[in-house]
C-alpha positions in Angstrom: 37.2 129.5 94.0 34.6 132.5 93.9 35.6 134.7 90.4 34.4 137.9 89.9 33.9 139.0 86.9 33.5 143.4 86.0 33.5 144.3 82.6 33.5 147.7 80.8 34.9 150.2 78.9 36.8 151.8 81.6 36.9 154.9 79.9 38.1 155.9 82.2 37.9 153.6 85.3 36.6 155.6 88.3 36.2 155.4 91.7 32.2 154.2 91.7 33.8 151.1 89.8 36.2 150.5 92.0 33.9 150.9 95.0 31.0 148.4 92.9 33.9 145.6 92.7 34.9 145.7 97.0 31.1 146.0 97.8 30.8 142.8 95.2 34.1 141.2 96.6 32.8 141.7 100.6 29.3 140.7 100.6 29.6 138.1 97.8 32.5 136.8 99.9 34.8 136.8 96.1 38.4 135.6 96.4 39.4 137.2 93.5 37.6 140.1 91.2 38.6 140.5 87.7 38.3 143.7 85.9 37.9 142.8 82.1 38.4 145.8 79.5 35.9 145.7 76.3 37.0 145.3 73.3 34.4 146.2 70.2 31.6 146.0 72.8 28.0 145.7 70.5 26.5 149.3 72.5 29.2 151.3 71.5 31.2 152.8 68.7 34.5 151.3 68.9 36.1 154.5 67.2 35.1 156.8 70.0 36.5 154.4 72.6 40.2 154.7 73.8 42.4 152.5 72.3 42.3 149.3 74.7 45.8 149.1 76.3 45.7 153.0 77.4 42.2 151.4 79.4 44.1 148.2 80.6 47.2 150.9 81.7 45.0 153.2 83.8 43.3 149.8 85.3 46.5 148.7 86.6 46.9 151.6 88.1 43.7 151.9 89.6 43.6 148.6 91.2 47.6 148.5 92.2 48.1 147.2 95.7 44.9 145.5 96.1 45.9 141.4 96.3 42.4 140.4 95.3 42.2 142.8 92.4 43.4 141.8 89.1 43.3 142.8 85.1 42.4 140.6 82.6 42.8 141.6 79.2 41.3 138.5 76.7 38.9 140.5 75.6 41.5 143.3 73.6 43.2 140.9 72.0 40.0 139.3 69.7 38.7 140.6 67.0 35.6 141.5 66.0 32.6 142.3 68.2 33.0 141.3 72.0 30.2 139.7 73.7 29.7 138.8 77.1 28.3 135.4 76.5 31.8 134.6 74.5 33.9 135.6 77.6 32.3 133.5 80.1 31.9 130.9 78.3 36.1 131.3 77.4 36.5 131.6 81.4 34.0 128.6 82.5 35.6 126.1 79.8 39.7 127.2 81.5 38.3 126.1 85.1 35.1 124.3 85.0 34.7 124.0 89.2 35.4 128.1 89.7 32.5 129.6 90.4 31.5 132.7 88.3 29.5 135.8 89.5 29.2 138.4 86.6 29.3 141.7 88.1 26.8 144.8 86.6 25.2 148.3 87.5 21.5 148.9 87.4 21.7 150.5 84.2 23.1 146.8 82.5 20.4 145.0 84.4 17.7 147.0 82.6 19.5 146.5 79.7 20.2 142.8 79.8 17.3 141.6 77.6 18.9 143.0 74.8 22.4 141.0 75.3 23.4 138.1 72.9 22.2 135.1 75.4 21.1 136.4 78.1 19.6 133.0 79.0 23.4 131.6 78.7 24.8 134.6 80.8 22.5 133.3 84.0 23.6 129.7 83.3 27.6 130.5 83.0 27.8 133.2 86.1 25.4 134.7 89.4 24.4 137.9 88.0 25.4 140.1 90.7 23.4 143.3 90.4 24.4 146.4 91.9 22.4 149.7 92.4 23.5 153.2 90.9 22.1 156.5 92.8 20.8 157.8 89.1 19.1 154.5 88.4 17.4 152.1 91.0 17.4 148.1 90.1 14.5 146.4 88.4 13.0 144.3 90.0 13.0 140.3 90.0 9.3 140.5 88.8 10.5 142.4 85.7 13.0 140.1 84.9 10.8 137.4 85.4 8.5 139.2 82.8 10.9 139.8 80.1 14.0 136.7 80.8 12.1 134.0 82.6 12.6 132.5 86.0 15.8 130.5 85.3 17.8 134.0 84.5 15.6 135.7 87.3 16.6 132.9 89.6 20.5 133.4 89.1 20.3 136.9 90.3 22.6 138.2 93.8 21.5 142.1 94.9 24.4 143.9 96.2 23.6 147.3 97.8 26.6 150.0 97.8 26.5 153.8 98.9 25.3 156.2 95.9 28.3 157.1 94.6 27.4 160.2 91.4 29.9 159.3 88.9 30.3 158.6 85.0 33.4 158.3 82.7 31.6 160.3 80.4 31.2 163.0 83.1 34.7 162.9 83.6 35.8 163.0 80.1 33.7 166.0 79.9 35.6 167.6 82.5 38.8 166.9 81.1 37.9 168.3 77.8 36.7 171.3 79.6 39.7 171.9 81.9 37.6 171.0 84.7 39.2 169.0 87.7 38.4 165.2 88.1 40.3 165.3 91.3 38.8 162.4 93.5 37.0 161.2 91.0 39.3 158.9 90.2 42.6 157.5 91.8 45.2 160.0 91.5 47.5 157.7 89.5 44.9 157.4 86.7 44.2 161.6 86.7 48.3 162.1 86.2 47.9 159.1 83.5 45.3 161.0 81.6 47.2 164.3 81.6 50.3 162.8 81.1 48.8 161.2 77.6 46.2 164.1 76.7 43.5 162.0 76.8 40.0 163.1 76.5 41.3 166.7 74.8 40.1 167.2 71.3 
């Protein structure tokens, strides 16, 4: 069993996620992709974040009709801060021979250093690395530089078409009266009007 693993705020979800998990699913050759709200994630204020079951909603929505596709929503129901680390090591302990690939953009590879564990990350999951069109991937030498070879080593590249899009772009929008038509799947657009989310 191949498990991928997408984390994020989801704030909203969007289509460039939804296109980084198929590309991740195809060439990784997943049989099942996980999209796993945050809950008090470390690199964000929690209070500015919508409440997590509105995020889990408009995932289910997102993803409906897609067999491979699911929602998985551990991470809502702790308390405190969230980390990646505790996650995988929750998901590696329920199914010890599944194999784990831990999905990201560009922008979390750069940022990985700063993670609790990222050592522990590389050894629980394949960091699968995708690229974003405002942010190209670092490369292996980099991560080398600053992680070491044994994280460097547990790294997949996954290439996907530049797709310009950020849930803070769209809640922008929103809050502007702006369309976010095909942005996102049309279910989650009427779930955001229908629940005045992003207004002031």
């Amino acid at each position: 069993m191949r498990l991928g693993l997408c984390g994020g705020t989801f704030d909203p979800v969007h289509y460039g996620h939804l296109l980084l998990a198929e590309q991740c699913r195809e060439q990784c050759r997943l049989d099942e992709v996980r999209f796993i709200p945050s809950g008090n994630p470390p690199h964000k204020e929690s209070a500015d974040i919508t409440p997590g079951q509105l995020r889990a909603e408009m995932l289910e929505l997102a993803i409906a009709g897609h067999p491979q596709f699911t929602v998985d929503s551990r991470e809502l129901n702790r308390d405190g801060i969230t980390y990646t680390v505790d996650t995988l090591s929750e998901l590696a302990a329920e199914e010890p021979e599944r194999e784990l690939f831990f999905l990201i953009g560009a922008d979390s590879l750069h940022d990985l250093p700063t993670w609790r564990e990222p050592q522990r990350i590389a050894k629980l999951a394949t960091i699968v690395a995708v690229n974003r069109s405002d942010r190209p991937l670092p490369s292996l030498d980099e991560i080398r530089g600053t992680l070491g070879e044994a994280v460097a080593s547990r790294i997949e590249i996954v290439t996907m078409p530049g797709i310009d899009l950020s849930a803070t772009d769209i809640r922008r929008r929103v809050q502007s009266d702006q369309s976010i038509r095909f942005m996102t799947p049309r279910a989650v657009e009427v779930f955001v009007a229908e629940n005045g989310l992003y207004r002031d």
